[in-house]
C-alpha positions in Angstrom: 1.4 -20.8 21.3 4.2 -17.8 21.0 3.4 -14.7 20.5 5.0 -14.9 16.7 3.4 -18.3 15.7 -0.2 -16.7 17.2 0.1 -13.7 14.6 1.6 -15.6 11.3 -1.6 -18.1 12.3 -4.5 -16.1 12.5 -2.7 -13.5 9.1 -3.1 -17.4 7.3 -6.8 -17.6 8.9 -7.8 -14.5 8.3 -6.5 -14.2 4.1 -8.7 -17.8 4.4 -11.7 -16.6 5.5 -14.7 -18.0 3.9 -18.3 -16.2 3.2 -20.0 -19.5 4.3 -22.3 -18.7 7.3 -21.6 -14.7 7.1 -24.6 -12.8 7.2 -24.8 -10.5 3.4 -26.8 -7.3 3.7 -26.2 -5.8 0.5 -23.1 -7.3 -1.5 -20.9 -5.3 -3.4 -21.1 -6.8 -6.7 -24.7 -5.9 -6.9 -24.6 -2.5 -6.4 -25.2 0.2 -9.5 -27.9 2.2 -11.2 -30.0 -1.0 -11.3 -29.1 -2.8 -7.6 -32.7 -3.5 -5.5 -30.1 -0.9 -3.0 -27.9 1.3 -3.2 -26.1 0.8 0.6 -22.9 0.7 1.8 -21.6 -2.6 3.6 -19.7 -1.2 6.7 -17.7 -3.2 9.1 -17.2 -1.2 12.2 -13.5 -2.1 13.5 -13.6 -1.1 17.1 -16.4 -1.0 19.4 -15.3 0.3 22.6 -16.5 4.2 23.7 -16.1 6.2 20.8 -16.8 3.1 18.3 -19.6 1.9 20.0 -21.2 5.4 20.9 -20.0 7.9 18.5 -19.3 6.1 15.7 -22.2 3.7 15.9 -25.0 4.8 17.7 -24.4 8.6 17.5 -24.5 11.2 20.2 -26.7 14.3 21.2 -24.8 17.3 21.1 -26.7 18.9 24.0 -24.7 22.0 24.2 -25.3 23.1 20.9 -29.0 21.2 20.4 -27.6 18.7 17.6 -27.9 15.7 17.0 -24.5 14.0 15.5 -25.3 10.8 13.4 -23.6 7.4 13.5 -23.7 5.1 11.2 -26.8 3.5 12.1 -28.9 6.7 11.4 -27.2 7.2 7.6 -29.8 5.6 5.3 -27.3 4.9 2.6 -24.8 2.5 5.4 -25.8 -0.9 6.2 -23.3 -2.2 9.2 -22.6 -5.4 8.6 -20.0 -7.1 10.8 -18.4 -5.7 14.3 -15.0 -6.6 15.4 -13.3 -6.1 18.7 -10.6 -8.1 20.6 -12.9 -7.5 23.8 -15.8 -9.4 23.0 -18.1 -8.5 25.9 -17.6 -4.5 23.8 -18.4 -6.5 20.5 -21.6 -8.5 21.7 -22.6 -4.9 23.0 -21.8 -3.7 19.4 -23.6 -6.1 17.8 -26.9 -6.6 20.0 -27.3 -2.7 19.3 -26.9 -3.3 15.2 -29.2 -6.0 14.8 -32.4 -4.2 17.7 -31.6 -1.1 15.2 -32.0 -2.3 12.1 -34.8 -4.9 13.8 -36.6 -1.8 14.2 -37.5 -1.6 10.5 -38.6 -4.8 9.7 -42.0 -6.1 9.4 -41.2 -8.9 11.5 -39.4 -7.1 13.9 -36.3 -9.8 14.7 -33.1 -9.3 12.4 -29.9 -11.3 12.7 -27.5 -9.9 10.0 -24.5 -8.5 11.9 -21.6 -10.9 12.3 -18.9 -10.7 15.0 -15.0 -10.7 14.0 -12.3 -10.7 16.8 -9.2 -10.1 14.1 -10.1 -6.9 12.2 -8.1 -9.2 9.0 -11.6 -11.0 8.7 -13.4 -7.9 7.3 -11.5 -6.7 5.4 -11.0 -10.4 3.8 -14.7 -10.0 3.5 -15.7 -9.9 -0.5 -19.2 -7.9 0.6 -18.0 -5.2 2.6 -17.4 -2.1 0.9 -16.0 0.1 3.8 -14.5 0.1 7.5 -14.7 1.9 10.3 -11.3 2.1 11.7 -11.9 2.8 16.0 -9.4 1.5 17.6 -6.5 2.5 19.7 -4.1 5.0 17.7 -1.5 2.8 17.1 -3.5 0.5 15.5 -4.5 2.8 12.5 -1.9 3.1 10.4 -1.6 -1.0 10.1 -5.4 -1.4 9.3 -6.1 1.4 7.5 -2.8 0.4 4.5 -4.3 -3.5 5.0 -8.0 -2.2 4.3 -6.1 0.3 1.8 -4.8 -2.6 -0.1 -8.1 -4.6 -0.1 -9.8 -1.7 -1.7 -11.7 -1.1 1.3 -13.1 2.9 1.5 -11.6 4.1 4.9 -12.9 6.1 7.5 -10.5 6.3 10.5 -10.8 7.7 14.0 -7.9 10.8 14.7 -5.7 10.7 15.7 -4.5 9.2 12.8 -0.9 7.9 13.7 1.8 7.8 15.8 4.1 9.8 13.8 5.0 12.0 10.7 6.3 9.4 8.6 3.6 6.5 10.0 1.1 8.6 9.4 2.7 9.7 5.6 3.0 6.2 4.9 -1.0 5.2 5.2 -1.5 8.7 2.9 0.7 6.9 0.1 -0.9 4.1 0.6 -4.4 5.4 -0.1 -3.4 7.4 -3.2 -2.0 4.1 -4.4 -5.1 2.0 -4.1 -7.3 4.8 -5.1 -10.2 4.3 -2.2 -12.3 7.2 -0.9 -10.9 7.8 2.8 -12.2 10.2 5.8 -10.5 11.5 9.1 -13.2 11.1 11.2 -13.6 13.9 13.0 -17.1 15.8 14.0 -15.7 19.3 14.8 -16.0 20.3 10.8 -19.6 19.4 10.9 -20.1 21.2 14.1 -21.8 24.9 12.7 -20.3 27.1 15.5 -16.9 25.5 14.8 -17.5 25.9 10.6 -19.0 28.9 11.1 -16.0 30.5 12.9 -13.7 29.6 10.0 -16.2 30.7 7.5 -15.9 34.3 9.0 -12.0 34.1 8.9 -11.6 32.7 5.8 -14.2 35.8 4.4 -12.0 38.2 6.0 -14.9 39.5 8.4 -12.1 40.4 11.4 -8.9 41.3 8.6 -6.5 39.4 8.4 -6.1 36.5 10.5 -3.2 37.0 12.8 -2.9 35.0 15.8 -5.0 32.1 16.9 -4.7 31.0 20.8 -6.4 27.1 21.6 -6.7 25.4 25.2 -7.2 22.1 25.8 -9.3 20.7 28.7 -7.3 19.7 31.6 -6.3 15.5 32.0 -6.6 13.5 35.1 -3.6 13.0 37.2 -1.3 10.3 36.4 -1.7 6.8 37.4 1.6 5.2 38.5 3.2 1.6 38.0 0.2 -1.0 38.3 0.5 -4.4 39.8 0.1 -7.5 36.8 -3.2 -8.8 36.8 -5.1 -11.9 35.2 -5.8 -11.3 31.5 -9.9 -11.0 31.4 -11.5 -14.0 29.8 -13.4 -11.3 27.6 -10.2 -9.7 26.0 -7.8 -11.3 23.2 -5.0 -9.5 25.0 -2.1 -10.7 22.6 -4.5 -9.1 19.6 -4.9 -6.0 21.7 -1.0 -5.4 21.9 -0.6 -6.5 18.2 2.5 -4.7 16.9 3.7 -3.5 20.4 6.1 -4.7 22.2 4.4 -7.4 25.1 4.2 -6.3 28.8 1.9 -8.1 31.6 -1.8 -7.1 31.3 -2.9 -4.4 33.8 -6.7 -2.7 33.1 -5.0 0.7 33.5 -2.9 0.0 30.5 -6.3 -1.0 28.5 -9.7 0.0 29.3 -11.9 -0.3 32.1 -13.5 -3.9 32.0 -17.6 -3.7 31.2 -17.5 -0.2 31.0 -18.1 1.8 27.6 -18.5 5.3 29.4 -15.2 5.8 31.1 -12.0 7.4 28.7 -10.2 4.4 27.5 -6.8 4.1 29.5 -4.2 3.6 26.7 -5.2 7.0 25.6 -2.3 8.3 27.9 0.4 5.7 27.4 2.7 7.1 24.7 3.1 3.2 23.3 -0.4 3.5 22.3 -1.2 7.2 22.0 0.5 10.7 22.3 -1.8 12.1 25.2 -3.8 15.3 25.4 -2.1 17.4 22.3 -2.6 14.7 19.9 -6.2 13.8 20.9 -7.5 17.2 21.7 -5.0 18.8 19.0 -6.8 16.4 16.0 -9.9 18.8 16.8 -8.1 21.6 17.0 -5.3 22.3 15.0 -7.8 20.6 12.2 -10.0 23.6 12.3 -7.2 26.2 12.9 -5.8 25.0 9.6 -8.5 25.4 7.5 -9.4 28.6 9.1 -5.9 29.7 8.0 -6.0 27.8 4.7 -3.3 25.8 5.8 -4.8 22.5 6.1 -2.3 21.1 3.1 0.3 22.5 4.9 1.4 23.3 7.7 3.6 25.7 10.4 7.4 26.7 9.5 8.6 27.0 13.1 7.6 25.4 16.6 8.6 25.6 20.2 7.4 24.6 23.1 8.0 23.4 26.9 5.5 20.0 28.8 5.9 17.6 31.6 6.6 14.0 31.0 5.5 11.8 34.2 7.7 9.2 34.9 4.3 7.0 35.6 2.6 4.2 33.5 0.2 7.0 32.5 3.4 9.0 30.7 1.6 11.4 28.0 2.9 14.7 27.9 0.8 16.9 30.0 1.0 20.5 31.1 2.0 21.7 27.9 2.3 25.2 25.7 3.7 25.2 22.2 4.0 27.6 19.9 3.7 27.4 16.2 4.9 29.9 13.5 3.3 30.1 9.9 5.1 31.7 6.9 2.1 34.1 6.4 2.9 35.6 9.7 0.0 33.5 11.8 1.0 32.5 15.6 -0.7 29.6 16.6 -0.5 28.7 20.4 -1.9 25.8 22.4 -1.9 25.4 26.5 -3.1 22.6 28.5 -2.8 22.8 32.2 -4.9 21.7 35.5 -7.5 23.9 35.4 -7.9 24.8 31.4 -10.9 24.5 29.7 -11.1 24.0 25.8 -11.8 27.3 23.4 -10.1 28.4 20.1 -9.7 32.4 19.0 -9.0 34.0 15.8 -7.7 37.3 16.3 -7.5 39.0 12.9 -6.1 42.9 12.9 -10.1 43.9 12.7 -11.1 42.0 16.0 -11.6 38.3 17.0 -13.7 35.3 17.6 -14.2 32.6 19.4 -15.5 29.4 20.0 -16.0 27.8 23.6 -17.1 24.5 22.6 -18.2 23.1 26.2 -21.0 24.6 26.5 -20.6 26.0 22.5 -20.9 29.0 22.4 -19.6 31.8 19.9 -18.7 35.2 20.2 -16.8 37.7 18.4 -15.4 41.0 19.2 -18.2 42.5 16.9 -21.1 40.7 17.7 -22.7 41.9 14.2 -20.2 39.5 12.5 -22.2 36.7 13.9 -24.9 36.8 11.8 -23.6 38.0 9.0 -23.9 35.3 5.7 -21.7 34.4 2.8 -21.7 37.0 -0.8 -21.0 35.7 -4.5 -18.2 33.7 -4.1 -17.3 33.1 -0.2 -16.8 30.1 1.2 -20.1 29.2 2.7 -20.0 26.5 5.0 -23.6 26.3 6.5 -24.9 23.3 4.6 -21.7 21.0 5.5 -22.5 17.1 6.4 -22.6 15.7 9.6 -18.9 13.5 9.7 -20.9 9.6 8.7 -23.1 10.9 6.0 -19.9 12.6 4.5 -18.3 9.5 4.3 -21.0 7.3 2.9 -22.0 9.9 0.3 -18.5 10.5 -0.8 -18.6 6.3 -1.1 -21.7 6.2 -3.2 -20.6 9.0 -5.7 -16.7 9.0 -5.5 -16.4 12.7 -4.4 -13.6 13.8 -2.0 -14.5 13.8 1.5 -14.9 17.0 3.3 -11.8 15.8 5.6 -9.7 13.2 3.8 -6.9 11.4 5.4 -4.5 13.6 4.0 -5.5 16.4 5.5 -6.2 14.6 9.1 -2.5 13.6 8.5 -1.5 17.6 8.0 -3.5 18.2 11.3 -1.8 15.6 13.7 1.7 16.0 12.5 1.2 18.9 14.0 0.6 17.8 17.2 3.9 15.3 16.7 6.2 18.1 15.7 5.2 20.0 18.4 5.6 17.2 20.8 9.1 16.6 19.2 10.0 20.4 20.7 8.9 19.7 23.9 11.0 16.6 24.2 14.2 18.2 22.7 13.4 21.9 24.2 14.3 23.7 21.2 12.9 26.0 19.0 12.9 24.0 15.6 12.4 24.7 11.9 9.9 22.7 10.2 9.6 21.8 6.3 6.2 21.5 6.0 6.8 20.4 2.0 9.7 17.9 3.1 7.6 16.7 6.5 10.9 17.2 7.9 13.0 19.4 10.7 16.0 21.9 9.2 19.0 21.4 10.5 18.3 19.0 13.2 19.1 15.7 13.1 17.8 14.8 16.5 14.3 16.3 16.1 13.8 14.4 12.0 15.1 11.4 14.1 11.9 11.5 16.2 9.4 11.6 13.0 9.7 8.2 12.8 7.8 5.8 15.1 9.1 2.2 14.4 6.4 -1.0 14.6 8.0 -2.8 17.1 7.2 -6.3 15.1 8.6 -6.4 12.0 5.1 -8.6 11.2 3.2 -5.2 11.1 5.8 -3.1 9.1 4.1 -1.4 6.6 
């Protein structure tokens, strides 16, 4: 079977798909004020490191003695269905559902989590109310507008796309179809990270004038691989989807049987944009709402990186700098030995946030523990990233980070990517999403599906 007749097939299968033999938690049509329960149906799309640990299962955030949920600890989600292309990553995905939620039966068995390889099933699925989108980057933007369009609530990994206009495209879409929606990103919910742009935003160190980030260092790049047998585990044609098809190497994918190790795609700029998109969804998130900027964005960027001419080609080595119209300097390094921080430096002192091990400090120590008066923004009771989402589900309220504002965050990672590929200092339209004067640069915003299948 051809690559083309394999995706118009399983598109026909998956619009198809029949509720017959699919395990129903809760279904949708049941819920309301007088439902026997109240939760969400989740399918978790992606179940590889971050899907299967974050996103899933949860982490402990030893540095700062946290404890960041997934969606098994949220009360109000039920997961109902896994899908992954790898189905060794899927089994592992679903063996840890069903022992979870076994856990709280009288009985002590439960066998309510079905497996999906093609993420079309779910959302085909009539009884699940949202997805968890955790796949590689280039695959969000084409589920999160299908799931969009099949009134599925969305909460997507960052970063979100793989460029300004991708990414603006799955914003329109949602604001079409009206579903709640969620960058998923845990830095918000992370106190010494909120609480740092709490203190800005109340003015505690003046006005905010400059704010410096690092990003952690990245491993060396890997060079041209030899081919290699597809393994018998992964739906490699699936995998590559709406990129172009090259032989199968593991250093293109993801380490087989491993969920610990960094998946490998993350620095192939097919698949991802490298260290200033993935570290730089964290970051430049926060430094925009410190700045209250986070609808926004800079009006000027420059900035110099290295591209290695390797199969591992993200952009590494890198320092940009950004320019806001209130006068605010944003600037971002990545090098060898970096290690990641962000500082506000306002004209009455600074503070900053190391967040390996997490710790915060401030010029004035006293502002640490200073709290919120009358009307200040007071950021101490935020939600944990999950619950967010699931409550915002259950009552239709705004999520604390919806996908418009992840989209603000990592378009500015791509514009300043764009300046380190062209080397120019360039003028950004942060109203228009486009560069002034520089048709080169807006020629970049655009990152083309290479099949025409997955336009959206």
């Amino acid at each position: 079977m051809n690559r083309r007749h394999f995706l118009k097939n399983s598109a026909v299968a998956a619009s198809a798909v029949s509720a017959v033999g699919i395990p129903t938690i809760v279904p949708a049509s049941v819920f309301g004020k007088n439902a026997p329960s109240n939760r969400i149906a989740v399918g978790l799309i992606g179940t590889g490191r971050q899907g299967y640990g974050q996103n899933l299962q949860g982490s402990d955030l030893k540095t700062i003695g946290a404890r960041i949920p997934g969606l098994l600890d949220v009360a109000d989600a039920q997961v109902v269905a896994v899908c992954d292309v790898d189905s060794w990553r899927m089994g592992k995905a679903k063996t840890a559902v069903e022992s979870h939620y076994a856990q709280k039966t009288a009985s002590g068995t439960y066998k309510g989590c079905s497996t999906h390889r093609d993420f079309r099933e779910i959302i085909a699925r009539k009884d699940i109310d949202a997805v968890m989108i955790s796949t590689p980057d280039y695959w969000h933007v084409p589920m999160g507008i299908l799931a969009a369009q099949a009134k599925k609530h969305i909460s997507c990994e960052k970063p979100l796309s793989m460029s300004v206009h991708q990414g603006r495209s799955l914003v329109d879409a949602l604001k079409k179809y009206g579903v709640v929606n969620r960058t998923d990103s845990e830095f918000r919910s992370v106190r010494l990270q909120n609480q740092a742009v709490e203190l800005v935003r109340n003015g505690r160190i003046g006005k905010l004038q400059k704010i410096e980030i690092s990003f952690p260092s990245d491993p060396d790049p890997v060079p041209a691989q030899a081919d290699m047998p597809v393994p018998k585990e992964l739906d490699y044609e699936l995998w590559l989807g709406p990129m172009p098809f090259v032989p199968y190497t593991d250093m293109r994918v993801h380490t087989p049987f491993d969920l610990q190790k960094r998946p490998n795609w993350m620095r192939v700029d097919t698949y991802a944009q490298g260290m200033i998109a993935n570290w730089g969804a964290h970051y430049f998130d926060v430094a925009q709402w410190a700045n209250n900027s986070e609808y926004s964005g800079p009006v000027e960027v420059e900035g110099k990186g290295e591209f290695p001419k390797s199969l591992w080609n993200s952009m590494i080595n890198f320092t940009v700098t950004y320019r806001y119209a209130n006068g605010v300097e944003m600037t971002c390094v990545q090098s060898p030995t970096s290690k990641p921080f962000i500082k506000y430096i306002g004209s009455d002192g600074w503070i900053l946030v190391d967040n390996y091990p997490g710790v915060i400090s401030s010029s004035n120590p006293a502002l640490l523990t200073s709290k919120p008066t009358g009307s200040e923004l007071d950021l101490s009771k935020t939600l944990w990233d999950k619950v967010d989402f699931v409550d915002a589900v259950k009552t239709g309220r705004k999520t604390l980070e919806p996908i418009e504002v992840g989209h603000r965050t990592i378009s500015i990672s791509q514009i300043g990517l764009i300046a380190c590929q062209i080397s120019e200092k360039l003028t950004w339209n942060p109203e228009k999403e486009l560069f002034v004067g520089n048709n080169a640069a807006n020629a970049l915003l655009a990152a083309p599906l290479a099949r025409k299948e997955w336009a959206m």
